[in-house]
N, C-alpha and C positions, 0 to 999 in steps of 0.2 A: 451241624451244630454251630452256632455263632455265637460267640465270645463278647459281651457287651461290658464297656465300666461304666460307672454311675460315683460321680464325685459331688458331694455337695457343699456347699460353700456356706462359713459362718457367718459371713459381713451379707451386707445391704447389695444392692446392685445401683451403677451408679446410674444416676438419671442426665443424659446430656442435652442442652436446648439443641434445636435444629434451627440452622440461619433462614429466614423466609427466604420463598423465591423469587427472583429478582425481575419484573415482568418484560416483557418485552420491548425492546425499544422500536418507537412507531418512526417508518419512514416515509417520508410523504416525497413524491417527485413531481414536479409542476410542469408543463410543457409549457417551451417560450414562446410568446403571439409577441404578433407583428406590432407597430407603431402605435401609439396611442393617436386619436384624435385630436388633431386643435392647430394651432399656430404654429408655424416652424419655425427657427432661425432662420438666415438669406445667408450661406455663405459664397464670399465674393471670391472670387480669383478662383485658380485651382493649383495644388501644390505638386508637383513633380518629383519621384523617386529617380537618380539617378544614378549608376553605379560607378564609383569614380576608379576602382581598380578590375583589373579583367585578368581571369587565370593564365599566369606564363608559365612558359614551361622551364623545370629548375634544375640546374645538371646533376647527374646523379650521387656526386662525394658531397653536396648539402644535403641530401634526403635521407632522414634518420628510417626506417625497416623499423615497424615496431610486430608483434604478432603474440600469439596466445601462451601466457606464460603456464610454464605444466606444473605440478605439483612436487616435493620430492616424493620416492618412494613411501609410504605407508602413513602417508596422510588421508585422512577422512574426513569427510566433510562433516 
């Protein structure tokens, strides 16, 4: 035997709008081609990178140890 209640209600029921869907946003991805055709500039000369410092080696009471800082106990991310 199953026990059923039945309550009924003296007001209206309320009617809600529903917000439209919002549709999908279109992505488009272009592949990049090479040079256009035509006239090019003439560049003259050629510019040089050069590196004016070179890695030395640095005694170790300047070198600050830095490494991964831990969390305290019973933190959560």
């Amino acid at each position: 035997m199953s026990e059923v209640t039945v309550k009924f209600a003296l007001t209206e029921l309320n009617a809600t709008a529903v917000a439209p869907v919002k549709p999908v946003p279109l992505t488009v991805t272009l592949v990049p081609s090479g040079p256009l055709a035509g006239e090019r500039l003439v560049i003259e000369g050629a510019l040089t990178t050069v590196k004016l410092f070179a890695f030395v080696a640095v005694p170790p009471g300047v070198v600050t140890l830095t490494g991964p800082v831990v969390a305290p106990a019973g933190t959560v991310a």
